[in-house]
C-alpha positions in Angstrom: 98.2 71.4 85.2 95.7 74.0 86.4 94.4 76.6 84.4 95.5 79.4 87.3 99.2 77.8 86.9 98.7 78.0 83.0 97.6 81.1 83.0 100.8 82.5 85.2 102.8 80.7 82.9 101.2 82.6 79.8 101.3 85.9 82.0 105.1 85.4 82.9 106.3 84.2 78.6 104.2 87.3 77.4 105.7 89.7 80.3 109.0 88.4 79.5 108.3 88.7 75.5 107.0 92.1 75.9 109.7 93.7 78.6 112.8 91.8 76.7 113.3 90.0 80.3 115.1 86.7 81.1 112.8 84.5 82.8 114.7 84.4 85.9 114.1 88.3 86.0 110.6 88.1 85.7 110.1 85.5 87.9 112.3 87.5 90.5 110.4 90.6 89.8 106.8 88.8 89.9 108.1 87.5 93.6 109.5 90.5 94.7 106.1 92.2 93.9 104.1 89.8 94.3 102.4 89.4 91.3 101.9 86.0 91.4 99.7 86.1 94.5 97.8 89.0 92.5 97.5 86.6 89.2 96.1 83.2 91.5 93.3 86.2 93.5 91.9 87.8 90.0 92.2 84.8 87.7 89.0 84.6 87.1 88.3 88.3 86.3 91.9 88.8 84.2 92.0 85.4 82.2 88.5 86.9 80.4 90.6 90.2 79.5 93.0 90.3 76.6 96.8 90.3 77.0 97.0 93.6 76.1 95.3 94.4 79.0 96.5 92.3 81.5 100.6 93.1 80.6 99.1 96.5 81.0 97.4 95.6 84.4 101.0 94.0 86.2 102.8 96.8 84.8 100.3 98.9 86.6 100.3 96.4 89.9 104.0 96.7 90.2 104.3 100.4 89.6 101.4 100.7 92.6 103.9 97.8 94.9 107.4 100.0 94.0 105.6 103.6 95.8 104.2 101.3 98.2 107.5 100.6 99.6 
């Protein structure tokens, strides 16, 4: 496995964990938003950051994605 696609994984169980989220809600949510797409382009900047920081950083993605549209 890759460390991008082990490093979605962690981002999507913590997400999940942290929003009380099925993962089939996160993962729908993460499409819909695109989050995965911003996970694989900043990997190497956010895997060096702390979870704190990077739940912090989706939940700031996708509330930037829902104005945007």
């Amino acid at each position: 496995m890759s460390d991008t696609l082990l490093f979605t994984i962690f981002c999507l169980e913590n997400y999940k964990a942290e929003k009380g989220l099925t993962g089939k809600e996160v993962d729908a949510l993460f499409r819909q938003y695109e989050v995965y797409d911003y996970l694989h382009e900043f990997y190497d900047v956010l895997h060096t950051t702390s979870r704190q920081y990077i739940m912090s950083d989706i939940d700031r993605y996708i509330s930037v994605r829902m104005t945007a549209t």
